[in-house]
N, C-alpha and C positions, 0 to 999 in steps of 0.2 A: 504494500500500500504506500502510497506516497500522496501525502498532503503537502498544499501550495499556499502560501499567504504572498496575495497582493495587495501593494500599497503605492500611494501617490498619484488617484484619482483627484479630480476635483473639478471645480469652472472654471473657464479662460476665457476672453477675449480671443473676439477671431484675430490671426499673426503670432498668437499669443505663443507658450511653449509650455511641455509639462513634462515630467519622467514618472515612467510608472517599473515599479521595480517589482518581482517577484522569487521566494526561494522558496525551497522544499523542507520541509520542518524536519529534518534528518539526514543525517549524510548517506545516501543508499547512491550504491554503486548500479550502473546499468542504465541511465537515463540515457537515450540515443538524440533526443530531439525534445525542446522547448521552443514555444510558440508562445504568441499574443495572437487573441480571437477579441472579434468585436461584435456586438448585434444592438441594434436602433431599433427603438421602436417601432413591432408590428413588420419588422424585417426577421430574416435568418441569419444565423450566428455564419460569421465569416473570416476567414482567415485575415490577419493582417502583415505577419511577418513572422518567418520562423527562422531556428539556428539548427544547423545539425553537422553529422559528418566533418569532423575536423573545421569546427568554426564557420564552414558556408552557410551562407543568409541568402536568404528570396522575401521579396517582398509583395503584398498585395500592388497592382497599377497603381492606382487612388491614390498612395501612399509612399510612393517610391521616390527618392527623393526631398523628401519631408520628413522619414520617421528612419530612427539606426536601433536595431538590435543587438545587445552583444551581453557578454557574457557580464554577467554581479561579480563582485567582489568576491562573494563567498563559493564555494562547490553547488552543483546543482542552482543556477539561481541566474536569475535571467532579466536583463533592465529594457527597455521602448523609451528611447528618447525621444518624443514627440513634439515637430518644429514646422511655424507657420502654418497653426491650427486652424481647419475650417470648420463651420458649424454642421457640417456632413460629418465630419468626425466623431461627432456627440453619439454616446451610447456605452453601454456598460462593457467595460475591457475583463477577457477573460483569459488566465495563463494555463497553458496547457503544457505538461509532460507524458513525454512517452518512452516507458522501460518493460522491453519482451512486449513489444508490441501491442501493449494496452494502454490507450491514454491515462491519464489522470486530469481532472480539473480544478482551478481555484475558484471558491466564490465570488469571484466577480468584483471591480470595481467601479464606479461611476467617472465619466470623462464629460462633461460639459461645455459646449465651445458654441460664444452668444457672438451675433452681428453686432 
């Protein structure tokens, strides 16, 4: 099992900037892949960036460009610097790992971004 705590949602101004950080509440060996997912209201949950295989990143279109994933400080544990926010971007941010081929997910954090 592997549980995720995300942090550093919140509101912005559109332009604006935010980092939302996520780690895995235990050192557990085998995570292959951490992601950031997003989903807006009355929309489906969607990718927005992921890390895997020796540090390579792919990003959602939308976002390419505007938003860097890379590795947290800690083991296991994954940061979304998010720059020149639009109000398309508002929606609850959610971290995802993947170890032996099962995700895991984090409860979700809120991301706000007003004209």
């Amino acid at each position: 099992q592997v549980q995720l705590a995300e942090s550093g949602g919140g509101s912005v101004e559109a332009g604006g900037s935010l980092k939302l950080s996520c780690a895995a509440s235990t050192r557990i060996l085998g995570i292959s892949e951490m992601a950031w997912y997003r989903q807006a209201p009355g929309k489906q949950r969607e990718l927005v960036a992921r890390i895997f295989e020796e540090l390579q990143t792919a990003y959602a279109p939308s976002v390419q460009g505007r938003f860097t994933i890379s590795e947290g400080a800690a083991k296991n544990a994954v940061d979304l610097e998010m720059d020149n926010l639009k109000p398309e971007d508002t929606g609850v941010y959610y971290c995802k790992a993947v170890r032996g081929g099962v995700p895991f997910w984090g409860q979700g954090t809120q991301v706000t971004v007003s004209s």
